[in-house]
N, CA, C and O atoms as CSV, one atom per row, in Angstrom:
chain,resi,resn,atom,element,x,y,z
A,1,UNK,N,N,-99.246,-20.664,-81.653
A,1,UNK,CA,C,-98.668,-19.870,-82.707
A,1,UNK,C,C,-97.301,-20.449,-83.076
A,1,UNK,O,O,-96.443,-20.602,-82.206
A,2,UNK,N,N,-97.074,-20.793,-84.439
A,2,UNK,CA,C,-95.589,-21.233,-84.756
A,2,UNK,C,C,-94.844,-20.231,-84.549
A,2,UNK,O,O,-95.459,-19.183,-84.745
A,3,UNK,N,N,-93.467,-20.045,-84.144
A,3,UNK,CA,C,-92.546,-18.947,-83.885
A,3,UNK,C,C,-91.594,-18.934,-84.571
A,3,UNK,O,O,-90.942,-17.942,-84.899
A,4,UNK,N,N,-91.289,-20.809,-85.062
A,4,UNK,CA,C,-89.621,-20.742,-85.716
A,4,UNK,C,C,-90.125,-21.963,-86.842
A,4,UNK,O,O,-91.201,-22.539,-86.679
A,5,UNK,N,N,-89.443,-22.201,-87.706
A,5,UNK,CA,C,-89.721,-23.295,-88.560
A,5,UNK,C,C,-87.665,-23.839,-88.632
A,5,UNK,O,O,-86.693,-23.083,-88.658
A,6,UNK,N,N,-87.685,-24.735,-88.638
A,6,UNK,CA,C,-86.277,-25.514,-88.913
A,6,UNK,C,C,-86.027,-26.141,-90.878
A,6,UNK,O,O,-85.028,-26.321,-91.574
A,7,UNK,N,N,-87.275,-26.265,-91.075
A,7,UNK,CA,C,-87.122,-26.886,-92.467
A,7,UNK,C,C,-87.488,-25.697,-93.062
A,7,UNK,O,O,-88.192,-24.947,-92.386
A,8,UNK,N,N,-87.223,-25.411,-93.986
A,8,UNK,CA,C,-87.009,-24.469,-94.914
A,8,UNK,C,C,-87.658,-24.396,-96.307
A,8,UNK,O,O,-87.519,-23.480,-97.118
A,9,UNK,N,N,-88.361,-25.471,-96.442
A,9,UNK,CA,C,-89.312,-25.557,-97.582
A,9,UNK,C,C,-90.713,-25.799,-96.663
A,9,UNK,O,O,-91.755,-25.531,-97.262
A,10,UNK,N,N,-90.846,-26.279,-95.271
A,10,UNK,CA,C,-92.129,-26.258,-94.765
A,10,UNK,C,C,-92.728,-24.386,-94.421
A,10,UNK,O,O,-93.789,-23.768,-94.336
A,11,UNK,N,N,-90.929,-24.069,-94.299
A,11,UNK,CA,C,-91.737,-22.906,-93.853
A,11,UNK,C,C,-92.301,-21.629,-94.932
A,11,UNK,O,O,-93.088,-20.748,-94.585
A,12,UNK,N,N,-91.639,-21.780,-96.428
A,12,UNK,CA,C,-91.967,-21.074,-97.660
A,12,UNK,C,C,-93.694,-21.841,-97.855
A,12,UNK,O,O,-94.501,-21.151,-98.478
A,13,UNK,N,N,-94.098,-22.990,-97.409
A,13,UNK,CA,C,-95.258,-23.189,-97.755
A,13,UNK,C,C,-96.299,-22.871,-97.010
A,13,UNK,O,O,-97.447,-22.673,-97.407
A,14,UNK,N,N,-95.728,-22.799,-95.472
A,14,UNK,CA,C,-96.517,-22.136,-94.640
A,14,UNK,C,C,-97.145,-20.430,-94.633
A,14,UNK,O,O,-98.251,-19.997,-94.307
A,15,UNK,N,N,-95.853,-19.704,-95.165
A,15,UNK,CA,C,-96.403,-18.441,-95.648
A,15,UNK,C,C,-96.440,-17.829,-96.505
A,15,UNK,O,O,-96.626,-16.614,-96.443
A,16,UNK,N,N,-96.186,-18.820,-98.146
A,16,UNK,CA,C,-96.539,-18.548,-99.016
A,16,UNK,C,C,-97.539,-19.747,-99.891
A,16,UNK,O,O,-97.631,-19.614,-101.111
A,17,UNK,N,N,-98.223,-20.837,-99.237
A,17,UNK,CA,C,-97.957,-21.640,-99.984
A,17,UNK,C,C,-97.404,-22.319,-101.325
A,17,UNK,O,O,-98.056,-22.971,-102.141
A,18,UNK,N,N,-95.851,-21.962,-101.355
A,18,UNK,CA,C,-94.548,-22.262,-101.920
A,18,UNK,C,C,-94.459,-23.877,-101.928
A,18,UNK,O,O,-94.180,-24.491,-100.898
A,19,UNK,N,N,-94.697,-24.478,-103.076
A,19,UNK,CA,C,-94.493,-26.183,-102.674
A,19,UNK,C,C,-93.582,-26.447,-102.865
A,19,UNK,O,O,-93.489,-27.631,-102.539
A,20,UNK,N,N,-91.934,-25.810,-103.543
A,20,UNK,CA,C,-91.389,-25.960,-103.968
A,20,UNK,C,C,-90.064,-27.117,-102.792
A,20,UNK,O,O,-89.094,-27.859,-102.950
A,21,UNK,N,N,-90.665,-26.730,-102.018
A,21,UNK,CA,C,-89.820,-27.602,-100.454
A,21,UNK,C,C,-90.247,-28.830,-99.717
A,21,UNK,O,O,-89.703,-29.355,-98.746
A,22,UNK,N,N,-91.216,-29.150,-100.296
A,22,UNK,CA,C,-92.085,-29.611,-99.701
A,22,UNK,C,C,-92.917,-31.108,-100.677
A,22,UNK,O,O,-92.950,-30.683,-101.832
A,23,UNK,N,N,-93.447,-32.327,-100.678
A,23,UNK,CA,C,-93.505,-33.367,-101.534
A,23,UNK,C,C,-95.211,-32.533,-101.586
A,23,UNK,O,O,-96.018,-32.262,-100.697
A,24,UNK,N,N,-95.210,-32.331,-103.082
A,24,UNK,CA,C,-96.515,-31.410,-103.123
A,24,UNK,C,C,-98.055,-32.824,-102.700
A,24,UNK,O,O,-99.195,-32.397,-102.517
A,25,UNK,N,N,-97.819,-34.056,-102.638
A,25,UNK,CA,C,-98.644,-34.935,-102.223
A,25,UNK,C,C,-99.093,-34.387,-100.785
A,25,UNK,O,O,-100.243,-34.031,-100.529
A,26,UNK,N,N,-98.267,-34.373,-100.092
A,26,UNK,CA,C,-98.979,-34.040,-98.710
A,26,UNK,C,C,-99.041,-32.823,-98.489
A,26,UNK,O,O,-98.750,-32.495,-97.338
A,27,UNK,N,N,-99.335,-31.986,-99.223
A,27,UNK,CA,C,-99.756,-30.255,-99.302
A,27,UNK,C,C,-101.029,-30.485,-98.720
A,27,UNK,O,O,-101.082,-29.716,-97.760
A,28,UNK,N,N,-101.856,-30.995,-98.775
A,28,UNK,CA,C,-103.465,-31.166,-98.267
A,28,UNK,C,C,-103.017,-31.082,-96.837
A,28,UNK,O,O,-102.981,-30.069,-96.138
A,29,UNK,N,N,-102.669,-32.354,-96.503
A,29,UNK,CA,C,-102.614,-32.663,-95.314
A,29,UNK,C,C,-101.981,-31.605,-94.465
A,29,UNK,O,O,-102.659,-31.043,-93.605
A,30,UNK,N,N,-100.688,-31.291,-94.658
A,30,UNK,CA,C,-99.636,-30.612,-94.188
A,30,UNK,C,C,-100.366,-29.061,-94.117
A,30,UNK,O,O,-99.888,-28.289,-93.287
A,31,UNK,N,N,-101.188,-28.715,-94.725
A,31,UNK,CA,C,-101.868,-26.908,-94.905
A,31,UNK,C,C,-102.847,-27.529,-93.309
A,31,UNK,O,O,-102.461,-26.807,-92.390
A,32,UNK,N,N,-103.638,-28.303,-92.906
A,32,UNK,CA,C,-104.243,-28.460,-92.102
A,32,UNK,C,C,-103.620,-28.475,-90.699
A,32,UNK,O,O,-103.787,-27.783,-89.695
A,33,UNK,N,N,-102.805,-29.568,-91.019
A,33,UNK,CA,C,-101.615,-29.153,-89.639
A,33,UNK,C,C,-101.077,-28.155,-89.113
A,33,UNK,O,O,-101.269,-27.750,-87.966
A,34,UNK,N,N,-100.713,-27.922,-89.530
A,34,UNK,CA,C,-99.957,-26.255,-89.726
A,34,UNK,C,C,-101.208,-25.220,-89.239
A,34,UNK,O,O,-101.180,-24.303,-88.418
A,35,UNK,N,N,-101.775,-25.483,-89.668
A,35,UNK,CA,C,-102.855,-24.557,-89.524
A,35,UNK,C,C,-103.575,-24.837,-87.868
A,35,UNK,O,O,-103.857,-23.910,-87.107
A,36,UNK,N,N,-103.770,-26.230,-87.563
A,36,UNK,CA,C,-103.995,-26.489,-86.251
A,36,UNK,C,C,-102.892,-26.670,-85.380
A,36,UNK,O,O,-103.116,-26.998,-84.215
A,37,UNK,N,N,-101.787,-26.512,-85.763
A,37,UNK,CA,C,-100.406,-26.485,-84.865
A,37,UNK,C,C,-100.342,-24.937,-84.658
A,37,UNK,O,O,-100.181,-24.537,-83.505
A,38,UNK,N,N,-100.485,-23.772,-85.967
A,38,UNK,CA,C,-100.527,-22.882,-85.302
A,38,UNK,C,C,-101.429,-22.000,-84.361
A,38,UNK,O,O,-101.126,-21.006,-83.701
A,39,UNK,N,N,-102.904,-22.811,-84.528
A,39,UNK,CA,C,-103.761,-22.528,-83.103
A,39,UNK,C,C,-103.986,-22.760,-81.864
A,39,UNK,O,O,-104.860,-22.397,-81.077
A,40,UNK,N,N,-102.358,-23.937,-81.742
A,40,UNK,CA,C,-102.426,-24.527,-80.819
A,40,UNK,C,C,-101.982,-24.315,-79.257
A,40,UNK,O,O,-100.961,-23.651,-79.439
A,41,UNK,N,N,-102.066,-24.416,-78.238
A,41,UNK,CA,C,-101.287,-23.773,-77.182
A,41,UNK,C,C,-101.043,-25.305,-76.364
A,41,UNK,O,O,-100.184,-25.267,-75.483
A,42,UNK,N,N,-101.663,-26.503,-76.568
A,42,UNK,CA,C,-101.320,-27.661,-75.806
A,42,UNK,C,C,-100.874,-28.447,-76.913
A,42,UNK,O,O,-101.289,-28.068,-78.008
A,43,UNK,N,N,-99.965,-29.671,-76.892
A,43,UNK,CA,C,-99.805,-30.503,-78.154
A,43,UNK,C,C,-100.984,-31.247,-77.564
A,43,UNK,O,O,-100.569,-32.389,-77.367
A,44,UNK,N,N,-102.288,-31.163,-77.171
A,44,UNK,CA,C,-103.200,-31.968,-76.821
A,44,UNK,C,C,-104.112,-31.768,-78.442
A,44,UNK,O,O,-104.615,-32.554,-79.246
A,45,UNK,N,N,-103.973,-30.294,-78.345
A,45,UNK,CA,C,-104.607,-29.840,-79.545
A,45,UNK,C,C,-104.526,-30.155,-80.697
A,45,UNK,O,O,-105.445,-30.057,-81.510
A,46,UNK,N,N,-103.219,-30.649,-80.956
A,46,UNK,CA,C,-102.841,-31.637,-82.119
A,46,UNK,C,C,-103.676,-32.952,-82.118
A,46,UNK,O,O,-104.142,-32.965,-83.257
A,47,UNK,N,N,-104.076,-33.941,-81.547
A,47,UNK,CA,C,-104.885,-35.224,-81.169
A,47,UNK,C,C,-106.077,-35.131,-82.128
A,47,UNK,O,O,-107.205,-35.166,-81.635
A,48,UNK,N,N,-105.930,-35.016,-83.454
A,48,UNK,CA,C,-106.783,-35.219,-84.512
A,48,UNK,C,C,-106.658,-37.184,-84.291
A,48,UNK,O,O,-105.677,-37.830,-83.925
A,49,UNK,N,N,-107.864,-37.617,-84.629
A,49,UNK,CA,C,-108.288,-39.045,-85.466
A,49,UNK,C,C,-107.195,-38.889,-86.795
A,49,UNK,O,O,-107.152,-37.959,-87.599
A,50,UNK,N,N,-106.392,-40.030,-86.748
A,50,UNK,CA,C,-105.215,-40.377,-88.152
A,50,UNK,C,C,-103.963,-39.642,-88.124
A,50,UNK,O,O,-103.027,-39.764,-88.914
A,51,UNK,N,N,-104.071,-38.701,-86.912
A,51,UNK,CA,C,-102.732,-37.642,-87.138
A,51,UNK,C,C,-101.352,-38.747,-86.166
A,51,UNK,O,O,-100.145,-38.753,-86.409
A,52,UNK,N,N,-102.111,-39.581,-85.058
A,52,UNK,CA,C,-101.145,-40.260,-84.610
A,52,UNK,C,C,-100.231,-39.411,-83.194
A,52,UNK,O,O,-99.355,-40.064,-82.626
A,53,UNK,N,N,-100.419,-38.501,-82.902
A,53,UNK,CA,C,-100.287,-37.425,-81.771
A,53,UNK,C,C,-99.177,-38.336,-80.851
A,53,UNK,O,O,-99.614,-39.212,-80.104
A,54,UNK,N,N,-97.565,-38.049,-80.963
A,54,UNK,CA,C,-97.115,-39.050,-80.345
A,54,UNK,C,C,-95.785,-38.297,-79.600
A,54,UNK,O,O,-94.890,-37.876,-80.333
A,55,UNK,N,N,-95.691,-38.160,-78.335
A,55,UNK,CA,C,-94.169,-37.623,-77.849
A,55,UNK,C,C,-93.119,-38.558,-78.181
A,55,UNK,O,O,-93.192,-39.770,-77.979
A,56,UNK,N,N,-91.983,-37.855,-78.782
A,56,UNK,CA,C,-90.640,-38.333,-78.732
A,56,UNK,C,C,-89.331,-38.613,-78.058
A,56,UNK,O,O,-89.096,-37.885,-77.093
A,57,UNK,N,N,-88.803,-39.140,-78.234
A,57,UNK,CA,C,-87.906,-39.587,-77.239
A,57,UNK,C,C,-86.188,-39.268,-77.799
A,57,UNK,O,O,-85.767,-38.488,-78.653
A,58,UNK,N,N,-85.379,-40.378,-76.775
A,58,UNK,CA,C,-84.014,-39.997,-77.814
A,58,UNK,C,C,-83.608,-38.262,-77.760
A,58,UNK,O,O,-83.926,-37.355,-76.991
A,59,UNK,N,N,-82.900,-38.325,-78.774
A,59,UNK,CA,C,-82.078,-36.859,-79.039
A,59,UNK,C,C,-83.399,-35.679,-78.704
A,59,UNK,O,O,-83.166,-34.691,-78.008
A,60,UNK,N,N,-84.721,-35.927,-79.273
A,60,UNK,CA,C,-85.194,-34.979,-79.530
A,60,UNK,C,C,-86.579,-35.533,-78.496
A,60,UNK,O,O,-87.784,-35.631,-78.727
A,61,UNK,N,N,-85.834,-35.787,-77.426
A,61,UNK,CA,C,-86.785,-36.285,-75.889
A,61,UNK,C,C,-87.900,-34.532,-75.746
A,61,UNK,O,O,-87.405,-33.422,-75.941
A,62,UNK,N,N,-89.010,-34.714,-75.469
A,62,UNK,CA,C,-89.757,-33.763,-75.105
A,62,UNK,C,C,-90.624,-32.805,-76.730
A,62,UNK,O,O,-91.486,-31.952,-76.516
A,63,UNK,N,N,-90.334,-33.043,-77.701
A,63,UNK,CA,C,-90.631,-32.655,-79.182
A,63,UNK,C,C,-92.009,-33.981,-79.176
A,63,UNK,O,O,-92.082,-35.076,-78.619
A,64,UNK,N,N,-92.646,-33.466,-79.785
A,64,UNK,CA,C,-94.070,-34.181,-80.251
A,64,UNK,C,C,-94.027,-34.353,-81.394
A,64,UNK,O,O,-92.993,-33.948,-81.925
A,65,UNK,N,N,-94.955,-34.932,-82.205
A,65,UNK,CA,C,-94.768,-35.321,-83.364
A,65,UNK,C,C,-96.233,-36.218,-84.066
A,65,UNK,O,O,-96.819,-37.131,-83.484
A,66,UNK,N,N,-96.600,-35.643,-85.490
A,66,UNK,CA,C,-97.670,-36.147,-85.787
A,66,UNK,C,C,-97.509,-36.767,-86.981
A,66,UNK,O,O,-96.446,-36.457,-87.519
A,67,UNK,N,N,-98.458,-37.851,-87.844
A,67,UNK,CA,C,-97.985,-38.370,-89.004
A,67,UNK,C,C,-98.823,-37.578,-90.008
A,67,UNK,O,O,-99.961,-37.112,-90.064
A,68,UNK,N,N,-97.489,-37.659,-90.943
A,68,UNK,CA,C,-98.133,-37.005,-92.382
A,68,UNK,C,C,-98.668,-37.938,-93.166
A,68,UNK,O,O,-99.861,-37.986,-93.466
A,69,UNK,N,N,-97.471,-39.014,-93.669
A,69,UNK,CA,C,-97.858,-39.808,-94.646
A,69,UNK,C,C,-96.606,-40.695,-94.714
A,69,UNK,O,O,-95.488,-40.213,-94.897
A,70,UNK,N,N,-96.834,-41.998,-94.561
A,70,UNK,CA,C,-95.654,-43.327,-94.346
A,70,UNK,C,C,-94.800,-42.566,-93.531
A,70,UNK,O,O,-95.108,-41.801,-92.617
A,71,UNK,N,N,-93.416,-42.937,-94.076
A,71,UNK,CA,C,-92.330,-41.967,-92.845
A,71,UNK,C,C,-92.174,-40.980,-92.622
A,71,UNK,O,O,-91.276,-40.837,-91.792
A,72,UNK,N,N,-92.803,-39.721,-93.089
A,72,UNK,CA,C,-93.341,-38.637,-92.966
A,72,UNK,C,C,-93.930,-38.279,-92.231
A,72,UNK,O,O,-95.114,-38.610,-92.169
A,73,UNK,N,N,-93.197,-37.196,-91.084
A,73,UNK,CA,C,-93.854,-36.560,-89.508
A,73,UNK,C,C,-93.734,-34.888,-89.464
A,73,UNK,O,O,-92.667,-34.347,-89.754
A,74,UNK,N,N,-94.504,-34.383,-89.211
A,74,UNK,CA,C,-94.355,-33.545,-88.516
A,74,UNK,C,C,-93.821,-33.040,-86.976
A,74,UNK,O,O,-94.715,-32.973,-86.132
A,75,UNK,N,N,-92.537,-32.704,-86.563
A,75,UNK,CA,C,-92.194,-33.044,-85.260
A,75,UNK,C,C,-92.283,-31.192,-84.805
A,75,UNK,O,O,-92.002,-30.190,-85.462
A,76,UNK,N,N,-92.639,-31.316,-83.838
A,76,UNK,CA,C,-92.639,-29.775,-83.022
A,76,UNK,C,C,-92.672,-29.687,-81.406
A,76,UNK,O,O,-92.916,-30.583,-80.599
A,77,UNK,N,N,-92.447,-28.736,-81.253
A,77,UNK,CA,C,-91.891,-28.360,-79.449
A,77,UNK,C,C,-93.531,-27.181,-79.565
A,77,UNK,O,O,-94.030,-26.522,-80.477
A,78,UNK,N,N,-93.869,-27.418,-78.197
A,78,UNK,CA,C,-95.209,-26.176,-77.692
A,78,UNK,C,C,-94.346,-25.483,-76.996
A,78,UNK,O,O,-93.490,-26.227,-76.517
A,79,UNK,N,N,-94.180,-24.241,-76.698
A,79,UNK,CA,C,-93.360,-23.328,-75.794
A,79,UNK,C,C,-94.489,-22.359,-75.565
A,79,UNK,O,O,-95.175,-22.057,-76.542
A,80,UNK,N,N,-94.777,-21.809,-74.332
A,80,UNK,CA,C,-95.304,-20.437,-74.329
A,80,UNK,C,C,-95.018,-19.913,-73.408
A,80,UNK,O,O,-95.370,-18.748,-73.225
């Protein structure tokens, strides 16, 4: 279950789909994620074919992270 969103146009699209925050190109993609990030309880669950399912390092050591589109990621923490 998502609990918090940090970006502020991902999260108007998440519960309104609001594109106004968001590069309306990867609206496809990004409604699917979201949608399997919020069913998720392992970032194992994220490990779609093309999503790229990758832990991060650096500042934001322990955050996971999947690809949207070129430099475009989705990065998130699992907590429960």
């Amino acid at each position: 279950m998502i609990k918090s969103f940090k970006h502020k146009g991902l999260e108007a699209f998440f519960e309104s789909a609001n594109y106004a925050g968001i590069n309306p190109a990867h609206a496809s993609k990004l409604k699917h994620q979201l949608a399997q990030l919020n069913q998720a309880t392992q970032a194992i669950h994220m490990k779609i074919p093309g999503w790229n399912l990758h832990l991060l390092s650096g500042t934001v050591a322990g955050h996971w992270s999947v690809w949207v589109n070129g430099n475009w990621q989705l990065a998130f923490d699992i907590c429960i």
